[in-house]
Biotite code that builds the C-alpha atoms (Angstrom):
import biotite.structure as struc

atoms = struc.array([
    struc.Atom([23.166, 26.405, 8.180], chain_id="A", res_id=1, res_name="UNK", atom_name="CA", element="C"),
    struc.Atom([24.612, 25.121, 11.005], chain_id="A", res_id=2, res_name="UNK", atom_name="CA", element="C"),
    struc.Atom([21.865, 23.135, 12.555], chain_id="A", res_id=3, res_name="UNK", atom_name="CA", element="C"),
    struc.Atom([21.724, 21.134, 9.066], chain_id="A", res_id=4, res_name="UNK", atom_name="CA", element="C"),
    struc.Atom([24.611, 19.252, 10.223], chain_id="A", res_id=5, res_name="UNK", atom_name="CA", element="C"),
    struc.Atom([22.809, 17.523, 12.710], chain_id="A", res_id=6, res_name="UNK", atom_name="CA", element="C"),
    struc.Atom([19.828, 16.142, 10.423], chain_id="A", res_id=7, res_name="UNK", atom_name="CA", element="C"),
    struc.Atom([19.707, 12.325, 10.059], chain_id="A", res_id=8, res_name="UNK", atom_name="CA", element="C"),
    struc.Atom([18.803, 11.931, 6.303], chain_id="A", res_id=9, res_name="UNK", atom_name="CA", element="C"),
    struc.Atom([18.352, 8.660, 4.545], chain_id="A", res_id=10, res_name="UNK", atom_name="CA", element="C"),
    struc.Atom([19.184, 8.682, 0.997], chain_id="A", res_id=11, res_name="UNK", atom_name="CA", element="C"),
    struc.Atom([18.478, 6.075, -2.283], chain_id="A", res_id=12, res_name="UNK", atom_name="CA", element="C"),
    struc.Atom([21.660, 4.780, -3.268], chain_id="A", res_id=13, res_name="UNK", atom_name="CA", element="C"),
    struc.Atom([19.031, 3.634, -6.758], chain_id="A", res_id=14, res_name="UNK", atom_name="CA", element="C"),
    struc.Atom([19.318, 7.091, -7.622], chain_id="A", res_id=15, res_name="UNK", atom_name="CA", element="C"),
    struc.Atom([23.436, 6.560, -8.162], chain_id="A", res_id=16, res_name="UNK", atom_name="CA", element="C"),
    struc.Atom([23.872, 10.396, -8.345], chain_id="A", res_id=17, res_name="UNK", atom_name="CA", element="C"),
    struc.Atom([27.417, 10.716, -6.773], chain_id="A", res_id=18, res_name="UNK", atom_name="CA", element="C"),
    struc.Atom([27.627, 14.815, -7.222], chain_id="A", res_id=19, res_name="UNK", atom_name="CA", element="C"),
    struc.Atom([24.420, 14.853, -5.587], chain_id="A", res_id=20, res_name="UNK", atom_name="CA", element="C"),
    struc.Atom([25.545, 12.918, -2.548], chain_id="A", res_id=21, res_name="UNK", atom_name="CA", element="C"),
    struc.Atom([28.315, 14.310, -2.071], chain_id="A", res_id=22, res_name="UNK", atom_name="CA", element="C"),
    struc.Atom([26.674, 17.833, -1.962], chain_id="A", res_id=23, res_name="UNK", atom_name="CA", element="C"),
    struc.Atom([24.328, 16.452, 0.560], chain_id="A", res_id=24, res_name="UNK", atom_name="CA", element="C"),
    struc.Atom([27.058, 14.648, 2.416], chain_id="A", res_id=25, res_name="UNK", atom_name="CA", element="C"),
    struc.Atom([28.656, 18.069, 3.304], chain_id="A", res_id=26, res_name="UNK", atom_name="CA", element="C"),
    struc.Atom([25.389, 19.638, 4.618], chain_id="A", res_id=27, res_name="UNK", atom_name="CA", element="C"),
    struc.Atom([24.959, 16.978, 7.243], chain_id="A", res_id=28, res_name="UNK", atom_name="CA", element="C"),
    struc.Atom([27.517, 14.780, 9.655], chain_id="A", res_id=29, res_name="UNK", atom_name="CA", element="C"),
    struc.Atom([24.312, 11.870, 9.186], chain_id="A", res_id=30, res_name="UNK", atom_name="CA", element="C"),
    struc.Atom([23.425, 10.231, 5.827], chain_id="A", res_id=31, res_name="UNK", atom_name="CA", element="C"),
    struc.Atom([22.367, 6.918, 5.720], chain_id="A", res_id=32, res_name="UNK", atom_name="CA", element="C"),
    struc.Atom([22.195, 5.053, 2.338], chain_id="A", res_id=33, res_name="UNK", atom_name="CA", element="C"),
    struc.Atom([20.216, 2.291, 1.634], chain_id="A", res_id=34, res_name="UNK", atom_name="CA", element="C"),
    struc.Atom([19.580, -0.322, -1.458], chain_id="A", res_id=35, res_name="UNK", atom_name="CA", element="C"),
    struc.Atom([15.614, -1.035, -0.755], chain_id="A", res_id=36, res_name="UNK", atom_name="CA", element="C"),
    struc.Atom([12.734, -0.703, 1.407], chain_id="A", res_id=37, res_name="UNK", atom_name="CA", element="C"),
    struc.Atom([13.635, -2.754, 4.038], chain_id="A", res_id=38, res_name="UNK", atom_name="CA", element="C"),
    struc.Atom([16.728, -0.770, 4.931], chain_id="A", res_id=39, res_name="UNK", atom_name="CA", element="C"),
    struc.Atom([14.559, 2.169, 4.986], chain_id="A", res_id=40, res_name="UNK", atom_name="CA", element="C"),
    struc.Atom([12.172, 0.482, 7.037], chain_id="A", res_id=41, res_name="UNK", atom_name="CA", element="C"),
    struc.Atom([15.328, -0.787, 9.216], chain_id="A", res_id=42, res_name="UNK", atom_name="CA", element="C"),
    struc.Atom([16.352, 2.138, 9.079], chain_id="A", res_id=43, res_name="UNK", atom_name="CA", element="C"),
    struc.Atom([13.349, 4.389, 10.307], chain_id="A", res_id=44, res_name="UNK", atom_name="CA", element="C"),
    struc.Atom([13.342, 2.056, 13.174], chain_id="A", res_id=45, res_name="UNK", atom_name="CA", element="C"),
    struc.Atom([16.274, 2.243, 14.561], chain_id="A", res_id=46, res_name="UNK", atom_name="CA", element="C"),
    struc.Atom([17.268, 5.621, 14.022], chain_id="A", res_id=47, res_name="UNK", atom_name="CA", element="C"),
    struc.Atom([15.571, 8.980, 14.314], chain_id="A", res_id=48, res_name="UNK", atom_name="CA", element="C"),
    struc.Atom([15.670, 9.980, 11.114], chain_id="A", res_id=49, res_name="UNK", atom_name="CA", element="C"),
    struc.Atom([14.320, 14.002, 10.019], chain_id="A", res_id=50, res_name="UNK", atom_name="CA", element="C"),
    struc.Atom([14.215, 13.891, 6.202], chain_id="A", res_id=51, res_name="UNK", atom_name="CA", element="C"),
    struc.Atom([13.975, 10.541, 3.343], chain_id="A", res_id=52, res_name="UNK", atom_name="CA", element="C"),
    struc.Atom([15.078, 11.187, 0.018], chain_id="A", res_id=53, res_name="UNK", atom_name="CA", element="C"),
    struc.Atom([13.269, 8.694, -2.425], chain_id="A", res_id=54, res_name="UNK", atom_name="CA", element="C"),
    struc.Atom([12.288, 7.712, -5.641], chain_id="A", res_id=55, res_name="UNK", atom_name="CA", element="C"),
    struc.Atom([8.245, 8.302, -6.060], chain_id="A", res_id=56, res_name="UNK", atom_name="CA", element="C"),
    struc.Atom([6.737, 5.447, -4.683], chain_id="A", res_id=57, res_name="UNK", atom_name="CA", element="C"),
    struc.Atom([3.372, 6.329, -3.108], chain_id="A", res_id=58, res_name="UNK", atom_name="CA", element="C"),
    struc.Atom([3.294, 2.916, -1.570], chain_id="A", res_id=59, res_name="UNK", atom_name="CA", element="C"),
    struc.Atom([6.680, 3.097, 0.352], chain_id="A", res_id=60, res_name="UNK", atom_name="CA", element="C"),
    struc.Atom([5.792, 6.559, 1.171], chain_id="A", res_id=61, res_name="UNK", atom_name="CA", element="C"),
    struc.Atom([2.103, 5.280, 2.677], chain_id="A", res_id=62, res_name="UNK", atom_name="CA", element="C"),
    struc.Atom([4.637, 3.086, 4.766], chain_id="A", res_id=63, res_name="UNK", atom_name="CA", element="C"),
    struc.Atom([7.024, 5.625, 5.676], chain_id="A", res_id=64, res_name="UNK", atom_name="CA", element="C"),
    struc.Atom([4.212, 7.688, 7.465], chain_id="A", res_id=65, res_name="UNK", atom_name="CA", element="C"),
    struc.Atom([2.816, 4.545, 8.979], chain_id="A", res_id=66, res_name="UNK", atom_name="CA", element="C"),
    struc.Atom([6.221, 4.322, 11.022], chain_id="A", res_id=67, res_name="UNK", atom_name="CA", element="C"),
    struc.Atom([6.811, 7.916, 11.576], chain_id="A", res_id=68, res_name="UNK", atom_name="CA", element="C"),
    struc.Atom([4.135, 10.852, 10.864], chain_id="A", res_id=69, res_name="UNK", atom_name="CA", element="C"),
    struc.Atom([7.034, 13.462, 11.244], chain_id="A", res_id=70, res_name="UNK", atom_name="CA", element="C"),
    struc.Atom([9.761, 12.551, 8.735], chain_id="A", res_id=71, res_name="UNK", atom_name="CA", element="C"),
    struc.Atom([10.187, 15.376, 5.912], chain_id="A", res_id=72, res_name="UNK", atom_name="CA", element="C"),
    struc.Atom([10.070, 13.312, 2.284], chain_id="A", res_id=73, res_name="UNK", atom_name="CA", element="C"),
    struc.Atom([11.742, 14.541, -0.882], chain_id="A", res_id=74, res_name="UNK", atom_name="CA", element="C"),
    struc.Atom([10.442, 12.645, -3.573], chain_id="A", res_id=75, res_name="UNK", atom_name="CA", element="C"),
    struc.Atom([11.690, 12.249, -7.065], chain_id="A", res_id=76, res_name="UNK", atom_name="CA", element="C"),
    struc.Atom([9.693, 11.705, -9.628], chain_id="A", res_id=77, res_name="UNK", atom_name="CA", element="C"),
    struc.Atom([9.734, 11.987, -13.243], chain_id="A", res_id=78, res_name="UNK", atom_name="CA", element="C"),
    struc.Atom([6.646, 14.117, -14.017], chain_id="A", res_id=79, res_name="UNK", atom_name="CA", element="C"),
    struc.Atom([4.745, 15.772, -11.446], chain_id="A", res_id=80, res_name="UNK", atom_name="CA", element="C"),
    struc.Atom([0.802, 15.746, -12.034], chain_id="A", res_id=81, res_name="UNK", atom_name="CA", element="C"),
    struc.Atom([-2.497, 15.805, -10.195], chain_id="A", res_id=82, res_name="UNK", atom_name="CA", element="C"),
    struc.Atom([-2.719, 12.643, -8.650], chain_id="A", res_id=83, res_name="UNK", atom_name="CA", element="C"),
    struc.Atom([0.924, 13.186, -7.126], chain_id="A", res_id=84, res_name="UNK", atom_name="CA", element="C"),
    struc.Atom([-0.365, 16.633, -5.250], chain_id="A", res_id=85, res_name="UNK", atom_name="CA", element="C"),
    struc.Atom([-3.612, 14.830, -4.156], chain_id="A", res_id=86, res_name="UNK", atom_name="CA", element="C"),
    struc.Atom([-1.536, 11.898, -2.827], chain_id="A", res_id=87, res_name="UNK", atom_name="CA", element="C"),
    struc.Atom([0.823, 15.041, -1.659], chain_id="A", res_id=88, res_name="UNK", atom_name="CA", element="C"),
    struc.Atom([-1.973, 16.169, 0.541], chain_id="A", res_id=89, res_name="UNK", atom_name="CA", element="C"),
    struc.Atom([-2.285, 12.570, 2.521], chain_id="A", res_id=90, res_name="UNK", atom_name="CA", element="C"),
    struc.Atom([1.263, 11.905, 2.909], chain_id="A", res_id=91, res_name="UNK", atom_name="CA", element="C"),
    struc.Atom([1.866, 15.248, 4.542], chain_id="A", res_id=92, res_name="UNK", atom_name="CA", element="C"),
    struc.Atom([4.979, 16.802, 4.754], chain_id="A", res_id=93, res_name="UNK", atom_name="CA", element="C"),
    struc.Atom([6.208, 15.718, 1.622], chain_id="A", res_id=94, res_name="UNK", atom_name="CA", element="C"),
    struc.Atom([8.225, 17.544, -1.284], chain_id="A", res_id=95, res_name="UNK", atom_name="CA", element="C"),
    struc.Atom([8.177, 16.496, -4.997], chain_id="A", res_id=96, res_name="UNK", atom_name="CA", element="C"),
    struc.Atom([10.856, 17.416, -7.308], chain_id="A", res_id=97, res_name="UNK", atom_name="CA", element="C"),
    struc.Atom([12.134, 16.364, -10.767], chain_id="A", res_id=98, res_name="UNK", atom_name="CA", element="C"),
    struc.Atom([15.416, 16.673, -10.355], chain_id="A", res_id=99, res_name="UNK", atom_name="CA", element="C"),
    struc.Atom([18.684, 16.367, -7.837], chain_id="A", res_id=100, res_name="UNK", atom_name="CA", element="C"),
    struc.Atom([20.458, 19.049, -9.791], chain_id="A", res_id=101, res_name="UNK", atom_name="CA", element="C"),
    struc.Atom([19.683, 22.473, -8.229], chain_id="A", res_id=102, res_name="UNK", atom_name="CA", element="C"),
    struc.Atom([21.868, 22.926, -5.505], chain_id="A", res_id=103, res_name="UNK", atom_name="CA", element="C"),
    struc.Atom([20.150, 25.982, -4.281], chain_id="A", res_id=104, res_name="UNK", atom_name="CA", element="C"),
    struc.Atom([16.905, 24.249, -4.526], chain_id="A", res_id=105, res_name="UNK", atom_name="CA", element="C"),
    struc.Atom([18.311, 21.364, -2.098], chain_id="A", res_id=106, res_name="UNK", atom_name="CA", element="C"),
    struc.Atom([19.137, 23.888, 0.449], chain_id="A", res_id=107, res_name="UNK", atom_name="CA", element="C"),
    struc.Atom([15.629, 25.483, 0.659], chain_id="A", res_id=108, res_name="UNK", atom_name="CA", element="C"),
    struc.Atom([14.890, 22.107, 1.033], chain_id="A", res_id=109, res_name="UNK", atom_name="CA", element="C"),
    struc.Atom([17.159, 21.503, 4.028], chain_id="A", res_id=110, res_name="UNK", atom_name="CA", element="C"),
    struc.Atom([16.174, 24.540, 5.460], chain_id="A", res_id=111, res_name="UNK", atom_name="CA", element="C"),
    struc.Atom([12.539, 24.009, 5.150], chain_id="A", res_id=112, res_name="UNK", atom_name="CA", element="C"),
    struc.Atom([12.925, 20.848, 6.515], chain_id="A", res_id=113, res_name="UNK", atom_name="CA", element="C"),
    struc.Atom([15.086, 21.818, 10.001], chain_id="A", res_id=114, res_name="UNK", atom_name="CA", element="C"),
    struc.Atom([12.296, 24.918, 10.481], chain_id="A", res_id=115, res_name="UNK", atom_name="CA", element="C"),
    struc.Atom([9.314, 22.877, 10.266], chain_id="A", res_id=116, res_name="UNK", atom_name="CA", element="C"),
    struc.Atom([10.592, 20.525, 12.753], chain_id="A", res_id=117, res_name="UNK", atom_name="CA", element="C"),
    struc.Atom([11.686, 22.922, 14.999], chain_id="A", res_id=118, res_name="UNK", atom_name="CA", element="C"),
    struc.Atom([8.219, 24.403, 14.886], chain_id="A", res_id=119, res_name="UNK", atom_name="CA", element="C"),
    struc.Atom([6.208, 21.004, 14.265], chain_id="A", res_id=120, res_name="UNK", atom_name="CA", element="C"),
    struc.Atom([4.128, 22.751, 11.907], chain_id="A", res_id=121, res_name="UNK", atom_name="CA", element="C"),
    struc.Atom([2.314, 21.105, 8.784], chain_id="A", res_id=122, res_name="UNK", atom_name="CA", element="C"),
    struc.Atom([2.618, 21.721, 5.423], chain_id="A", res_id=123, res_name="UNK", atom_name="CA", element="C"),
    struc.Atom([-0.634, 20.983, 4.692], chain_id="A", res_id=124, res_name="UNK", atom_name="CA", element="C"),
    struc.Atom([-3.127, 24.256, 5.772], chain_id="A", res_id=125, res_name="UNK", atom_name="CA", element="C"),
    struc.Atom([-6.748, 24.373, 5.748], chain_id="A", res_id=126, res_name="UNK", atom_name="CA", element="C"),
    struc.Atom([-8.725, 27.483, 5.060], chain_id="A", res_id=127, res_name="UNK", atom_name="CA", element="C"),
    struc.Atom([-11.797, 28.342, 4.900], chain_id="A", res_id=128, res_name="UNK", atom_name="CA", element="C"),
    struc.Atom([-14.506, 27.218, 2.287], chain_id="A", res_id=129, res_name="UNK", atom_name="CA", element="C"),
    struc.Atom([-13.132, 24.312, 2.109], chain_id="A", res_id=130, res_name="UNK", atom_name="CA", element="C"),
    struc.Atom([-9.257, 25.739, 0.270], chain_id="A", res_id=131, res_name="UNK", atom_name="CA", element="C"),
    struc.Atom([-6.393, 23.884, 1.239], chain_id="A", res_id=132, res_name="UNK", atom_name="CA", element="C"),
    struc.Atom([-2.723, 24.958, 0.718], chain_id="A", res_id=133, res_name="UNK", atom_name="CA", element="C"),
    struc.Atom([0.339, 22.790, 0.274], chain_id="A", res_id=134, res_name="UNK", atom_name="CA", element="C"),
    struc.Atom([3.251, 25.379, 1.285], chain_id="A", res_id=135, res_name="UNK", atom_name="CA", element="C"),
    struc.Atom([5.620, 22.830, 0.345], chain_id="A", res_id=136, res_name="UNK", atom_name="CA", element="C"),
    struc.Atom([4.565, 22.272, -3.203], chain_id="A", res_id=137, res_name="UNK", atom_name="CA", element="C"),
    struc.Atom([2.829, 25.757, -3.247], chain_id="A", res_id=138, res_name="UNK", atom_name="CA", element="C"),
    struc.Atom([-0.525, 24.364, -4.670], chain_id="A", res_id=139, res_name="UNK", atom_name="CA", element="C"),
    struc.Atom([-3.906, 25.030, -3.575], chain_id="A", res_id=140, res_name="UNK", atom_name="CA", element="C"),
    struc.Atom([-6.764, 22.813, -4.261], chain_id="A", res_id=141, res_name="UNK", atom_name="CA", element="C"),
    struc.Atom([-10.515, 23.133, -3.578], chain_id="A", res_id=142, res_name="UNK", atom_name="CA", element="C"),
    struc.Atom([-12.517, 20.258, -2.919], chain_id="A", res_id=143, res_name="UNK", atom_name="CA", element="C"),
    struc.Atom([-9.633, 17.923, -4.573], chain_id="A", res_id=144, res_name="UNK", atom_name="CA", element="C"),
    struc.Atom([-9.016, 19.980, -7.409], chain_id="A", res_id=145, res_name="UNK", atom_name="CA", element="C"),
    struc.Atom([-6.361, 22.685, -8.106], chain_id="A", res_id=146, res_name="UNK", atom_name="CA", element="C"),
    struc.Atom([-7.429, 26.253, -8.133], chain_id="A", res_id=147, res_name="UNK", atom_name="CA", element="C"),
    struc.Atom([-5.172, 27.596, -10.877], chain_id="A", res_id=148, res_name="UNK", atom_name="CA", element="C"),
    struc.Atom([-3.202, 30.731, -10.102], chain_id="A", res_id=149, res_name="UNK", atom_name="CA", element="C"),
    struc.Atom([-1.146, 33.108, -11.918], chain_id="A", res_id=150, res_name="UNK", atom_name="CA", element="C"),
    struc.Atom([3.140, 32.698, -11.197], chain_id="A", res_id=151, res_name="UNK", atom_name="CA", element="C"),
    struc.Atom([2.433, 36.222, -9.350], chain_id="A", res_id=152, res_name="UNK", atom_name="CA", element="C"),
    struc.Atom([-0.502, 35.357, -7.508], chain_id="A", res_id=153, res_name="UNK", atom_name="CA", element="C"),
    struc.Atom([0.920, 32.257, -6.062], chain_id="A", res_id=154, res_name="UNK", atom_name="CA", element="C"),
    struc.Atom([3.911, 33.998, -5.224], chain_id="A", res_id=155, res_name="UNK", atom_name="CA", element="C"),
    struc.Atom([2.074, 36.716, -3.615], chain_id="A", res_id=156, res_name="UNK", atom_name="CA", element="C"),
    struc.Atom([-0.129, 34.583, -1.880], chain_id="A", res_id=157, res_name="UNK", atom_name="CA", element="C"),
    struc.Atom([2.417, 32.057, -0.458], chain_id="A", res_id=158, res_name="UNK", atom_name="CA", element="C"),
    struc.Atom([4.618, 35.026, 1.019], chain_id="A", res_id=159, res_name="UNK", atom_name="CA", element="C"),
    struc.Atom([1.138, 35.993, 3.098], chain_id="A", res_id=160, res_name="UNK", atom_name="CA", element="C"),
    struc.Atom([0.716, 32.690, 4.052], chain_id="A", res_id=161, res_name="UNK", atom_name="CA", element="C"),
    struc.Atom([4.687, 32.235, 5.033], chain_id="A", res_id=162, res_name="UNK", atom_name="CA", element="C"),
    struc.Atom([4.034, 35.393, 6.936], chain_id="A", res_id=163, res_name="UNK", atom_name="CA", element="C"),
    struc.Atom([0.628, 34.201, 8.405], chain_id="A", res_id=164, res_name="UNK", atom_name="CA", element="C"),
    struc.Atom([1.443, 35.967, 12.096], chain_id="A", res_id=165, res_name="UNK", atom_name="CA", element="C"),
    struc.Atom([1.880, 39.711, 10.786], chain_id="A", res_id=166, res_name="UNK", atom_name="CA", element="C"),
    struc.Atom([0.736, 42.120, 8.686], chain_id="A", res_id=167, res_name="UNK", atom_name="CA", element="C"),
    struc.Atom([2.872, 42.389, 5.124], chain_id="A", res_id=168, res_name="UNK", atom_name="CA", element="C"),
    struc.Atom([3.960, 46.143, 4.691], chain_id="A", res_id=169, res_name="UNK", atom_name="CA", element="C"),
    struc.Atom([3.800, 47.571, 0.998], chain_id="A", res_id=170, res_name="UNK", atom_name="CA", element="C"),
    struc.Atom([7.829, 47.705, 1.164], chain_id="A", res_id=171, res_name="UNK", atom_name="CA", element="C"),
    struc.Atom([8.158, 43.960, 2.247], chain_id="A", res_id=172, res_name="UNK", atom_name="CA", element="C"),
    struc.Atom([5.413, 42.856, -0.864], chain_id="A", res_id=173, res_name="UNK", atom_name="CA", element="C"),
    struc.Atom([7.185, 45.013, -3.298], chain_id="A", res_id=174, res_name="UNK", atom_name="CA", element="C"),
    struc.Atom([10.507, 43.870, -2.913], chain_id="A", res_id=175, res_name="UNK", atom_name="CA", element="C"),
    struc.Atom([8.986, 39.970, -2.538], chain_id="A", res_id=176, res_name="UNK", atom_name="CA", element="C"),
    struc.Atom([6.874, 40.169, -5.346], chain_id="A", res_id=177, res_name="UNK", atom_name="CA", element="C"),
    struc.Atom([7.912, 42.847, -7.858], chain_id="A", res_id=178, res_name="UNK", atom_name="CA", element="C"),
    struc.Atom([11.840, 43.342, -7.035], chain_id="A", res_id=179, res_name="UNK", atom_name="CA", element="C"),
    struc.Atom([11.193, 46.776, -5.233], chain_id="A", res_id=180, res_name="UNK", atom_name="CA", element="C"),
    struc.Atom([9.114, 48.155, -8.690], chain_id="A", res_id=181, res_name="UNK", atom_name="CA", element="C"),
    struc.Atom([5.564, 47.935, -7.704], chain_id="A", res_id=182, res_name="UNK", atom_name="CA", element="C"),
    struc.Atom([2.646, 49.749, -8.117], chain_id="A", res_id=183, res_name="UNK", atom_name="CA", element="C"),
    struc.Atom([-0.379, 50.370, -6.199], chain_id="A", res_id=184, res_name="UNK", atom_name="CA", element="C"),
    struc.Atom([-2.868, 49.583, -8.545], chain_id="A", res_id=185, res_name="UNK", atom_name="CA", element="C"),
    struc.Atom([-0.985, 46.426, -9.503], chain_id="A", res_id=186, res_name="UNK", atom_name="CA", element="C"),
    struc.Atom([-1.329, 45.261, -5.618], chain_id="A", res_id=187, res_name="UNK", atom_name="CA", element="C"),
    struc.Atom([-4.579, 46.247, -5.611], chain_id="A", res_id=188, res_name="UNK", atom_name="CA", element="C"),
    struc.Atom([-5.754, 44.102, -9.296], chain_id="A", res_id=189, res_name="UNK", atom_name="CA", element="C"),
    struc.Atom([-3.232, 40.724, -7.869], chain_id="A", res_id=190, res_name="UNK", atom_name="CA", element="C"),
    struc.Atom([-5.902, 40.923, -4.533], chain_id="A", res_id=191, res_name="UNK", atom_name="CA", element="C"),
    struc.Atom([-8.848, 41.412, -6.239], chain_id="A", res_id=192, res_name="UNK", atom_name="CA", element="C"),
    struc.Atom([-7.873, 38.454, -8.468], chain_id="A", res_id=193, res_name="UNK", atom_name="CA", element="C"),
    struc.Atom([-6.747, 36.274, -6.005], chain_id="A", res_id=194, res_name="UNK", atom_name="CA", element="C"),
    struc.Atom([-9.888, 36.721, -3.748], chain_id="A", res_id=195, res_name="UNK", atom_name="CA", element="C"),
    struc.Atom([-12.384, 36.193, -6.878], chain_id="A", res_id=196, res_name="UNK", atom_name="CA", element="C"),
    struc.Atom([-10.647, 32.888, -7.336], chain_id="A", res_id=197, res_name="UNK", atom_name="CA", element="C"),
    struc.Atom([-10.666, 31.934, -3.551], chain_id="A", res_id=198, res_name="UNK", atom_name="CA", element="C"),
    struc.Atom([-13.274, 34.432, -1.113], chain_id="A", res_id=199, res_name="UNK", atom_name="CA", element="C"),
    struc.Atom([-13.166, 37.646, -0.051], chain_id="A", res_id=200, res_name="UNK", atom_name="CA", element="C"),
    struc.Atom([-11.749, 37.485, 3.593], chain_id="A", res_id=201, res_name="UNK", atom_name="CA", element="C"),
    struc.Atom([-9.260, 34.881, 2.568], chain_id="A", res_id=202, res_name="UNK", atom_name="CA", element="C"),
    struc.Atom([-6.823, 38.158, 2.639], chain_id="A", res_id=203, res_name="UNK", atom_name="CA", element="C"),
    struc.Atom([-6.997, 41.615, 4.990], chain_id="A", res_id=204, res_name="UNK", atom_name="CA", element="C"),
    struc.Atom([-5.801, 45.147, 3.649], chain_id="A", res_id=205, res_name="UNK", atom_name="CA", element="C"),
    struc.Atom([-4.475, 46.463, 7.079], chain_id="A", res_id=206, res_name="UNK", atom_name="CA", element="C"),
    struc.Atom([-4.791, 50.304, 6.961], chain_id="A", res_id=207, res_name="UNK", atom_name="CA", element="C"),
    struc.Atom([-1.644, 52.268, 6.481], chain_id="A", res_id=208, res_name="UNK", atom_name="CA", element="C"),
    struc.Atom([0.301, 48.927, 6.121], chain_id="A", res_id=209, res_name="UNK", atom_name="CA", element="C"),
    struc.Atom([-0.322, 46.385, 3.608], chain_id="A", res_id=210, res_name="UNK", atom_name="CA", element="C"),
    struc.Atom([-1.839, 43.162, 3.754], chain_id="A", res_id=211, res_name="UNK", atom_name="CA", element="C"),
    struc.Atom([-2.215, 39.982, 5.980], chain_id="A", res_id=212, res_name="UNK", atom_name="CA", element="C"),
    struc.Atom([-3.763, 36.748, 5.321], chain_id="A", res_id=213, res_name="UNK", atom_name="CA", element="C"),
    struc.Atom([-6.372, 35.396, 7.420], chain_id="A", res_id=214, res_name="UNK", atom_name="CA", element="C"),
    struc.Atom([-6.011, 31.675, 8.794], chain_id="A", res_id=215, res_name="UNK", atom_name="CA", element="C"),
])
């Protein structure tokens, strides 16, 4: 948690959520506020800014990435729907949420954030036959549309895909995915589900281990 405090975060003061600020104030030595865009846009320039916290605006977030295509993006919004994870996938980098509220949510956000810029990784990863997965909103579309998974099998499949570099033992999937009470077959139906609604070599069993995902 300690690297947090060194995140320059720009924050909407439109948003007026004092308990909010004030928890984000005491993850991080650098929050800007600002009133508008053009303080953001002042801001952005002058400063090196990691992470924008904004009201859904797909036009001031066009403009953000114009002036910096690294900046993580927390943007509130209302409802979230289809267009939003479309527009989600040309941003880049870009969380939606509804709400300021979840404190514990914030902090996976924070610490989402400071990882992928240490590692200058996207959020945005393209698989084959033409999938696409947004780790950050956990949604995965085919050819602009959302391939609708089950709460398990998105769960399942964004641990592989968090994991992307090694093989998933059965221990590490059952405590991940079914709090340490899983069954073999179970594993074995979530896979065979998963790959009928994406392809078949979209994820590897690994003999005598468990399961990896190929990328």
């Amino acid at each position: 948690m300690k690297k947090l405090k060194y995140l320059n975060i720009c924050y909407d003061l439109k948003e007026n959520n004092e308990e909010f600020y004030n928890y984000l104030s005491s993850y991080t030595n650098n929050l800007f506020k600002y009133n508008n865009q053009d303080e953001l846009v002042e801001l952005i320039n002058t400063k090196e800014i990691h992470l924008v916290v904004t009201k859904y605006n797909f036009e001031i977030l066009k403009e953000i990435r114009l002036l910096n295509n690294q900046i993580q993006i927390v943007a509130l919004l209302d409802e979230l729907n289809h267009t939003h994870l479309l527009e989600g996938l040309e941003i880049e980098f870009i969380k939606f949420i509804k709400s300021l509220n979840c404190a514990n949510e914030l902090i996976d956000i924070l610490v989402h954030c400071q990882e992928n810029i240490d590692s200058r990784k996207s959020n945005i990863i393209t698989l084959n036959n033409d999938f696409i997965y947004d780790s950050y909103n956990k949604t995965l579309f085919k050819n602009a549309q959302i391939v609708p998974l089950t709460k398990k099998e998105l769960l399942f499949l964004h641990f592989l895909i968090k994991n992307s570099t090694k093989a998933l033992n059965y221990d590490e999937i059952s405590k991940e995915i079914w709090n340490n009470e899983m069954s073999h077959d179970a594993l074995r139906s979530l896979v065979k589900e998963i790959r009928k609604k994406t392809y078949k070599k979209l994820i590897k069993n690994v003999s005598g281990i468990g399961y990896r995902v190929d990328l």
